[in-house]
Backbone bond lengths (Angstrom), bond angles and torsions (degrees), N, CA, C in turn:
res aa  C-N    CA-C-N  psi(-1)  N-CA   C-N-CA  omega(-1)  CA-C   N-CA-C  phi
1 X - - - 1.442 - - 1.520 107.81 -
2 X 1.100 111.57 140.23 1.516 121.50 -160.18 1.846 108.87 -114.32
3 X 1.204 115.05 114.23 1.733 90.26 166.78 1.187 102.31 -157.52
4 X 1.631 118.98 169.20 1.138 114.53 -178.15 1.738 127.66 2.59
5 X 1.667 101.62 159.93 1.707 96.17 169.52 1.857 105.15 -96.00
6 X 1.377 119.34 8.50 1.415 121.29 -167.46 1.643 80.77 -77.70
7 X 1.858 98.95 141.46 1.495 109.26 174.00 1.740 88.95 -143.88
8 X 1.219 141.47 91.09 1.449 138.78 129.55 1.820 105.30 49.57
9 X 1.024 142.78 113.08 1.663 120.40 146.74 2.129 96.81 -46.17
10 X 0.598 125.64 -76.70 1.435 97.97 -146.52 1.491 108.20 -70.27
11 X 1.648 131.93 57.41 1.406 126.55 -151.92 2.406 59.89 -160.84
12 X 0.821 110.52 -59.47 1.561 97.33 -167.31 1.659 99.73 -75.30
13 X 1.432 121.85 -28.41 1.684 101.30 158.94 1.484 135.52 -74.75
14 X 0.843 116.41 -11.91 1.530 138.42 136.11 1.167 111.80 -27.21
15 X 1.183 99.49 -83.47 1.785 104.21 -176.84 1.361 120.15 -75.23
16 X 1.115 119.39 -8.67 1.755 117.96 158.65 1.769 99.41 -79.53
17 X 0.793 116.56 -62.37 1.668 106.19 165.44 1.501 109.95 -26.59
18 X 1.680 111.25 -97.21 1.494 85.34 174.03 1.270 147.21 -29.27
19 X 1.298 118.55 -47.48 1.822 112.94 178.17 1.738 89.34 -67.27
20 X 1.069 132.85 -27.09 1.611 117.17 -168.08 1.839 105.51 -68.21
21 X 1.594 113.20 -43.22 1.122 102.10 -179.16 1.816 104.23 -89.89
22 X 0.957 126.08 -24.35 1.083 116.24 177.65 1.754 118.34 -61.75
23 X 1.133 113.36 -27.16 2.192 114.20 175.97 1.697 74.82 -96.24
24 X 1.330 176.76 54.83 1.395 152.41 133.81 1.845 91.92 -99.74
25 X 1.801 122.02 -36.52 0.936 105.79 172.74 1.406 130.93 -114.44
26 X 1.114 112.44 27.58 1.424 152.32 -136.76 1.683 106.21 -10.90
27 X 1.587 105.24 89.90 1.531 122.48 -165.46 1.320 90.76 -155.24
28 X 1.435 110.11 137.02 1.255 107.38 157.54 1.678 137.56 -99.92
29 X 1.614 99.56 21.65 1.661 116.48 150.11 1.051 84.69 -145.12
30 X 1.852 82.39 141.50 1.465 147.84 174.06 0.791 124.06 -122.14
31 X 1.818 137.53 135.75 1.389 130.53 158.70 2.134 98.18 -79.39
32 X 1.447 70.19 140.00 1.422 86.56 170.82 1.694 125.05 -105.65
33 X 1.224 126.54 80.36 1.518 138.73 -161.98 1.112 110.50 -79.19
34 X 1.442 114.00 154.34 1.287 101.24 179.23 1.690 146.40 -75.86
35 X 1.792 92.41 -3.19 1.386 115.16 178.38 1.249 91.46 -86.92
36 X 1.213 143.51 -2.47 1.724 132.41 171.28 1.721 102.60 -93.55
37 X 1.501 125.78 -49.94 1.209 126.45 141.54 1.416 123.08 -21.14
38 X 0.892 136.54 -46.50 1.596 145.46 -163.36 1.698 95.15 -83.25
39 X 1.260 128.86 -52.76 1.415 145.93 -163.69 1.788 91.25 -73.98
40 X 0.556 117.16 21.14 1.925 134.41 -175.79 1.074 103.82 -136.72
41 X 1.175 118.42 -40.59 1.893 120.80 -158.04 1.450 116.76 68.46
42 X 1.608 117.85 34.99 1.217 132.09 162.55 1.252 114.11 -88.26
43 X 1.582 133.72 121.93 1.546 127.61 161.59 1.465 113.39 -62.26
44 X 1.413 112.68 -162.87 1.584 97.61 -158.61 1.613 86.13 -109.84
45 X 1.362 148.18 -6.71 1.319 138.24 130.46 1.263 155.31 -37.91
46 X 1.112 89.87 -17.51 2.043 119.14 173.85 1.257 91.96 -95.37
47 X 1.109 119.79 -61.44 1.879 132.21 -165.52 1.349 103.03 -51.31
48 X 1.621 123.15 -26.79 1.595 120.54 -175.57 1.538 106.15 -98.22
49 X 1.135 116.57 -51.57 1.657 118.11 166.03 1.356 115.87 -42.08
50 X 1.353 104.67 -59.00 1.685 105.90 -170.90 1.947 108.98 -64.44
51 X 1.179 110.92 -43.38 1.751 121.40 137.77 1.817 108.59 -8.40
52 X 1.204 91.33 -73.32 1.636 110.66 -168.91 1.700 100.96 -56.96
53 X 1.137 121.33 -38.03 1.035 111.82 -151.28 1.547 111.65 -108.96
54 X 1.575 102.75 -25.85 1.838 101.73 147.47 1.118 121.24 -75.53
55 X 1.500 128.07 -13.42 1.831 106.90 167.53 1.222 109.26 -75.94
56 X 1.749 125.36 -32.84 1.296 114.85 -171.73 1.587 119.17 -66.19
57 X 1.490 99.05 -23.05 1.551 120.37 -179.46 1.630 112.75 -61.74
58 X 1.234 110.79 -19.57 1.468 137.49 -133.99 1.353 125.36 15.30
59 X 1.315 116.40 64.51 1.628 137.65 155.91 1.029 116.14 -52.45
60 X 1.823 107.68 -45.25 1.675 114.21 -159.14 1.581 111.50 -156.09
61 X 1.287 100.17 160.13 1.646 85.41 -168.99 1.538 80.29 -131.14
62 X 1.602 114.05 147.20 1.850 129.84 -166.58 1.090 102.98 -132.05
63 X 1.325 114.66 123.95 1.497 133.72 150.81 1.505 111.85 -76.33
64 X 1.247 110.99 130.28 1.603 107.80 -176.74 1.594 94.63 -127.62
65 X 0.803 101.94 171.69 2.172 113.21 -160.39 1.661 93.37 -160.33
66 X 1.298 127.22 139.87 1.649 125.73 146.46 1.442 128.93 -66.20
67 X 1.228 114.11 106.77 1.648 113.49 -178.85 1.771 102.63 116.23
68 X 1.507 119.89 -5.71 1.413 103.05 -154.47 1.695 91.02 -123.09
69 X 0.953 109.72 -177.18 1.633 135.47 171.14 1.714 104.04 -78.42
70 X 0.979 116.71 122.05 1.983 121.14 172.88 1.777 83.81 -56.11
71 X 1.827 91.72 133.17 1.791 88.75 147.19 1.381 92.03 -100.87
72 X 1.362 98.21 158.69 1.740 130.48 -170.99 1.841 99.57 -112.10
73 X 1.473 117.09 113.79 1.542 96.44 158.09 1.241 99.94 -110.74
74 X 1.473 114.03 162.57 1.255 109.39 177.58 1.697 110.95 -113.58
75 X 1.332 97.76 144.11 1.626 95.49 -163.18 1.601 91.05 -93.55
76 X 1.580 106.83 154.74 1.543 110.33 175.24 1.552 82.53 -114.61
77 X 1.360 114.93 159.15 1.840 127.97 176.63 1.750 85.81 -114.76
78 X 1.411 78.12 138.77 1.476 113.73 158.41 1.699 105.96 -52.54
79 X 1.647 103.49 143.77 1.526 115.50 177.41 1.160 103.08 -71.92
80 X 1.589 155.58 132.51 1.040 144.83 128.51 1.674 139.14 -16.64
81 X 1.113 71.42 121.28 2.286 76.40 -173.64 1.091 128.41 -79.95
């Protein structure tokens, strides 16, 4: 899914979060908690929007669960041909 190049400031701290925990465990899914959120200075409402708005981007693709932390993978795009 394709849209605009507009991405949020708190939708690109997000994703420095992810790549931050993603090279600390060197995986490219992560749950993203909210004490890793916090270490950003993201509440846990930004952290789900901005969520929202890199899958639509397709940065990342989220598993969501009730009760749990989203894992985050992060998608790499193909080089252009």
């Amino acid at each position: 899914m394709k849209r605009d190049a507009f991405l949020p400031v708190v939708g690109v701290i997000v994703l420095i979060a992810l790549w931050y925990v993603a090279g600390l465990t060197r995986s490219p899914s992560v749950p993203l908690s909210n004490i890793a959120g916090d270490k950003f200075g993201l509440d846990r409402n930004a952290k789900y929007r901005a969520l929202t708005w890199l899958e639509g981007a397709g940065l990342v693709r989220v598993e969501r669960k009730l009760g749990r932390a989203p894992v985050v993978t992060i998608v790499v795009p193909e080089p252009p041909s």
